[in-house]
N, C-alpha and C positions, 0 to 999 in steps of 0.2 A: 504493500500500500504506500502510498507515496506520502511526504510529508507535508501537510497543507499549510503554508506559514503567508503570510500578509509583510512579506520584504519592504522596508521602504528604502530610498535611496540613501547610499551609504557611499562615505568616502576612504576605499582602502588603500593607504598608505597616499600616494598623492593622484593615485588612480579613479577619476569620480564617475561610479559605474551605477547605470541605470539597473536597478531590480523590481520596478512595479510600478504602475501608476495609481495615484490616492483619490482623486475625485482634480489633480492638478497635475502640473507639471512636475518631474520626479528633478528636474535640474532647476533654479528657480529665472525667473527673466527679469527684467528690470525693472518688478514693481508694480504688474497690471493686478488684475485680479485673478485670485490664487487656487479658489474652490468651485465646482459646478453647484455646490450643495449651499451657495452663501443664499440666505432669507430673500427673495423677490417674489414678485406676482408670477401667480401658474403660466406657463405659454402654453402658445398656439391657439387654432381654433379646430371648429370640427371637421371646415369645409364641406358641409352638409352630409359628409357619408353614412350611410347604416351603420350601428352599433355593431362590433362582431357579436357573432353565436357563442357563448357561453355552451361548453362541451363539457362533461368527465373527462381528465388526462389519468393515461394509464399511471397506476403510483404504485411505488418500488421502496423497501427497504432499505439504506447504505449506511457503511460507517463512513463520517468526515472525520480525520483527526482523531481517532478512534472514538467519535459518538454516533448515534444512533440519527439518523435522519431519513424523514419523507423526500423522495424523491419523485418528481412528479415531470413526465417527458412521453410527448408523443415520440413514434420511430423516425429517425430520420432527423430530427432537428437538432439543430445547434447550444440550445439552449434549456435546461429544466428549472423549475422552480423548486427548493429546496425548503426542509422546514423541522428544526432539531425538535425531536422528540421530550418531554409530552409538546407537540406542536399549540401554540396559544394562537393560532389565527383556523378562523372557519374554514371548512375546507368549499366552500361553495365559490369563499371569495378569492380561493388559490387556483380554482378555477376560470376563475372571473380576471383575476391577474393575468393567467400564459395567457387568454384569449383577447387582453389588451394587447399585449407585447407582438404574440403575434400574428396582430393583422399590419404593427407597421413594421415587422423583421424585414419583410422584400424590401419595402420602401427604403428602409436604413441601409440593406445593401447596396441598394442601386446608386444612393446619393455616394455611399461611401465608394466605392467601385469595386468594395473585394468583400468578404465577408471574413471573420476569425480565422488565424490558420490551425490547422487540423488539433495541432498540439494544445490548443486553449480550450478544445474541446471536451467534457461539455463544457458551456459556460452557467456554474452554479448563481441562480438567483437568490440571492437569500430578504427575506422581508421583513425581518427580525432581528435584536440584535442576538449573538449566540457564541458557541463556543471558538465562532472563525472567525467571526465580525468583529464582534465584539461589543461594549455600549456603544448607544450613541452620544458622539461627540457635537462639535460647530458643525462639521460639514454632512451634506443631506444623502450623499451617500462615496462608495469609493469604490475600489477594483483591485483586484491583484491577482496575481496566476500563481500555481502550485508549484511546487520546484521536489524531485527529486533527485537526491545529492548534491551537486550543481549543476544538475541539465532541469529546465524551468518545463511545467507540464508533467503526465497532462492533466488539463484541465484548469481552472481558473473560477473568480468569481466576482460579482456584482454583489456589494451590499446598500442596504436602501433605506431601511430600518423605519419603515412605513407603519410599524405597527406604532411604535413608538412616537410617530410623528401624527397619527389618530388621537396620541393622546396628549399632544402640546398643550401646557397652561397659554392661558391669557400675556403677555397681549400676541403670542403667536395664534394663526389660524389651523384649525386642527383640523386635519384631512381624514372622514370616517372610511372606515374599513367598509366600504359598499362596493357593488356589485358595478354598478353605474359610474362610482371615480375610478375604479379599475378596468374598465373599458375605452374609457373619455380617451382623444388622442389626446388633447392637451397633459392628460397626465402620464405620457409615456415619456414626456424629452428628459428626465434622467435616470431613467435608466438606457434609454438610446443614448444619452450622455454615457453612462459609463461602459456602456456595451461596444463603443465607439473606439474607445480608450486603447478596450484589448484588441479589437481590431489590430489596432498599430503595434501591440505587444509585440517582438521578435522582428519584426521585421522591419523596424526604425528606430532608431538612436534615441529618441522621444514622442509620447505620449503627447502631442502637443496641445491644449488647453483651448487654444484658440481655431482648433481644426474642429474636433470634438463639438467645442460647445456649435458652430458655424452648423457641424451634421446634423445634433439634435433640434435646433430651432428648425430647419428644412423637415425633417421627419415628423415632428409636433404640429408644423401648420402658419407656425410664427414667422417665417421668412421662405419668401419667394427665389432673393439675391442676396449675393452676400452681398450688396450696396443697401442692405435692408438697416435699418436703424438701428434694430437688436445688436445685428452684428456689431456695427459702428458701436456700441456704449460693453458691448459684453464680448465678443470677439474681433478686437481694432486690427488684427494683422488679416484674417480675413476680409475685411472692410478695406482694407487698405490696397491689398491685391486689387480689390474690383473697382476702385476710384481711380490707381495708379497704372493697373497693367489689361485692366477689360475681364481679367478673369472669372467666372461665377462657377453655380455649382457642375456644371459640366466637367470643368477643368480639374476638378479637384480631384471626382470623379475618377475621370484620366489617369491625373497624377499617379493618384494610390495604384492605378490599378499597371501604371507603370513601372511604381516602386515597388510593388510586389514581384514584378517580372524578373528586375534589377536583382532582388534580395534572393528568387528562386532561384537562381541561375549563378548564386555564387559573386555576386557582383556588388555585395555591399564591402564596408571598411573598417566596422567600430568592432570590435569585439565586446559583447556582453556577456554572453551564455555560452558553457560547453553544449556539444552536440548537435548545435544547432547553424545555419550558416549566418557570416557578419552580418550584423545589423547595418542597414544604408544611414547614410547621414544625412544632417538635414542639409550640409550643402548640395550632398547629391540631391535630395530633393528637391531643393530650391532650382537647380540646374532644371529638373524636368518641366517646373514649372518656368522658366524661362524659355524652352523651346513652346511650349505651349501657349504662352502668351507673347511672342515674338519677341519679346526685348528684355532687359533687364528686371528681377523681381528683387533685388537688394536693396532699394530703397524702402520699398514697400514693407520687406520683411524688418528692417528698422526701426521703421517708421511706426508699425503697433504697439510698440515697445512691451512687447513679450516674449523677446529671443536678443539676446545679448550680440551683438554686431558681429566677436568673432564665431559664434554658434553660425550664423546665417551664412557666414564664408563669404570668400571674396578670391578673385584671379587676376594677374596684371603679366604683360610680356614685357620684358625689359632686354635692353637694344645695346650692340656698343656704343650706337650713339648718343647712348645718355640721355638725360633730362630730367623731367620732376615725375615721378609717379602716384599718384594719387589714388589711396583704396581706401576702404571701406566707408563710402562717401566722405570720407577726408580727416578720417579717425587715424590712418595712417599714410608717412610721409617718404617716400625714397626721393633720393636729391641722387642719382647715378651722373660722375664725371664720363665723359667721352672716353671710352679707352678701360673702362671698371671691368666690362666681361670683351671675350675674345667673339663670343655667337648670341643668339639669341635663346631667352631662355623664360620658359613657362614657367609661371610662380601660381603655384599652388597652395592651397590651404592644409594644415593636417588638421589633426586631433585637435579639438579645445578640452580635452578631459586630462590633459596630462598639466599637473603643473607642477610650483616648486614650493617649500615647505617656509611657512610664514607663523605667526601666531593665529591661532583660528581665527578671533575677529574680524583679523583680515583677507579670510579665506574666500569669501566672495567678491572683496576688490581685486584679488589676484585673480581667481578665474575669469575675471571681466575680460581683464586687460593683457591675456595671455594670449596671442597670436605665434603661429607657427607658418613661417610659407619654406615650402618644399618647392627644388630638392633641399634637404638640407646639408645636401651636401656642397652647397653652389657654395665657390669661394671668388670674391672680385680681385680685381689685381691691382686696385686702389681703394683707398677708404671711401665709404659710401656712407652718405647721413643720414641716417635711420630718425623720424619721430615721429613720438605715437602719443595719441592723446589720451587721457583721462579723463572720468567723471567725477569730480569731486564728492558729490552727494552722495557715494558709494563709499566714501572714508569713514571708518566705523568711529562711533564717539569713543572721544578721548585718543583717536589716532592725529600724527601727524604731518598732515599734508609735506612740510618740508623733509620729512624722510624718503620722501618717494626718489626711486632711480629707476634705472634698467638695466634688466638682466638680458644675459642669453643661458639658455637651457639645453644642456647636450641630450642626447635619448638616453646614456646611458651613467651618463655622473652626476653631482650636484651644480645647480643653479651659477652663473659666476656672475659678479658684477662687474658693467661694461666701463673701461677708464676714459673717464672725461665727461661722463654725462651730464648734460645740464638741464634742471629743472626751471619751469616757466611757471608760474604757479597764475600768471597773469593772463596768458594763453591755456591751460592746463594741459603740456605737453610735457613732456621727457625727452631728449634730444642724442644722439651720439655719434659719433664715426665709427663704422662699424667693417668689419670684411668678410663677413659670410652671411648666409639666408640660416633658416635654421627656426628656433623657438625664440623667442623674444618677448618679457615681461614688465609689466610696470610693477613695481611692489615696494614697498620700505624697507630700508638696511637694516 
């Protein structure tokens, strides 16, 4: 039996590896909104459809975690609804649940472009809190996949903890355990929220928050586009695609169902999980969404500020004949003299998960501002003047600002610091002469 644990994201040793997504993003972004579960008005609407049919689902015995639970799954489907024993919810209305969920399952595939892969299968619903969930907390519900050993699967799960949320004091609004809010579309977009999530599990670097949330408002009824207003207040990088590059739900669509192809095929980068193949990144993501909206999506993905600039990636070709290079819309700076390289050479992005060892607090300003362009093996044959800006408002209290410099980061030693840097605290930049590509850090001495 496999071990069922609720992983959250964990930083081991300076490696920050994704194990789950919680109802948010498992890496954090820069500040948006954090939870699907955070307190707002129901969405969607009904779009006039018929109620689905309320049926008997065939119901099964299982241990989770070594307890006793209802399991309750037509053949063939993705999904069951789960219920630890002695179960406290009616079984009419657990009926009443799978026959909301799913009449809009197609629908969520279709927007999504791929459905769970096979390993998340089934995906446990759980509506209570219990011995995997656990109470409920702030957020209205979350997600996480099974793992055994360290190969993740199978199986996985949605928690929602609906019972408990029937039973909200005043002044929250308590949603009754009926037969009628468990059919309503509008009350499906979170757990299409967080069914959404796993979706993405194994086959992407991130669970992103603002994809997710973009899928459930489409499947709930609430949004036609992503230029829809929801998006624009609840998911801005969505929003921002479709103001900046034309994208909408089509594309996205697409995307996934490109990056699924990418990831089947052995064609991701990030390593998460044993046994399973690399997870793609979101640069490569970001790349498919660029051929699909014909031009650049790097502003855009900035520009929601829910993915930190070098999460989003960036690419520049640099020339013997020198000049200014300008990336990540102008976060970072190459000044290359005529004569720095012998050919031309494609600067690539790596990893933003690799960094270098700081005091925690400021373990998120150093992830910010950690950029790596590949090769890193590219050495110039003149000094070249590296600067890369910072965000000040990411300097944790009580740090400070005037210790900042720049590092470079080899793959395989410690962190060194670069001689001669100069801090702008005016510009919020860090500056150097530098003669290789490589990892490159803004951080305090």
């Amino acid at each position: 039996m496999p071990s069922l644990q609720a992983p959250r994201c964990a930083l081991l040793g300076l490696l920050l590896v994704f194990m789950s997504a919680c109802g948010d993003d498992p890496e954090p972004g820069t500040g948006g909104p954090s939870d699907a579960g955070v307190s707002r008005p129901d969405a969607g609407v009904d779009a006039g459809r018929p109620p689905p049919e309320v049926v008997a689902v065939p119901r099964t015995q299982v241990t989770l975690g070594g307890r006793e639970y209802r399991a309750y799954q037509r053949p063939g489907d993705t999904f069951r609804i789960v219920c630890e024993e002695p179960c406290p919810i009616d079984e009419t209305y657990l009926f009443a649940r799978y026959a909301g969920f799913l009449a809009v399952k197609d629908d969520l595939v279709s927007v999504a472009g791929v459905d769970v892969s096979p390993r998340m299968v089934p995906v446990d619903i759980h509506l209570a809190g219990d011995s995997l969930c656990g109470p409920k907390g702030a957020a209205s519900g979350s997600s996480f996949m099974n793992q055994t050993g360290l190969e993740p699967g199978p199986g996985s799960n949605v928690c929602l903890w609906e019972l408990e949320a029937s039973r909200a004091p005043s002044p929250e609004v308590a949603r009754p355990l009926t037969v009628e809010n468990a059919v309503a579309r509008e009350n499906q977009v979170l757990v299409a929220h967080e069914y959404s999530h796993i979706v993405l599990f194994l086959r992407h670097e991130l669970s992103h928050e603002w994809l997710v949330r973009a899928i459930s408002y489409r499947v709930g009824g609430q949004a036609s586009s992503l230029c829809d207003a929801i998006n624009q207040q609840f998911a801005p990088t969505a929003w921002e695609l479709c103001q900046r590059n034309g994208l909408d739900y089509a594309q996205l669509a697409e995307g996934l169902r490109k990056t699924d192809t990418l990831w089947s095929t052995d064609g991701g980068t990030v390593l998460l999980h044993a046994g399973v193949p690399l997870a793609t990144s979101v640069y490569q993501y970001r790349r498919i969404l660029d051929a699909l909206a014909g031009g650049e999506t790097l502003a855009a993905c900035i520009a929601g500020g829910e993915l930190r600039a070098n999460q989003c990636g960036d690419s520049a070709r640099f020339t013997p004949v020198g000049g200014t290079v300008s990336m990540y819309e102008g976060r970072v700076r190459w000044e290359l003299p005529a004569g720095a390289l012998t050919a031309e050479v494609q600067v690539e992005p790596g990893t933003w998960r690799f960094g270098m060892l700081v005091p925690t607090q400021w373990n998120d300003f150093m992830f910010a501002h950690d950029y790596d362009f590949e090769p890193a093996s590219g050495v110039f044959k003149q000094p070249v003047r590296l600067t890369v800006g910072y965000d000040p408002k990411l300097i944790p209290e009580g740090g400070l600002e005037s210790s900042l410099t720049l590092y470079w980061k080899p793959d395989d030693g410690p962190a060194q610091a670069v001689s001669g840097a100069v801090l702008d605290t005016g510009a919020n930049t860090v500056s150097a002469s530098v003669s290789r590509l490589g990892r490159y850090i803004v951080s305090p001495r």
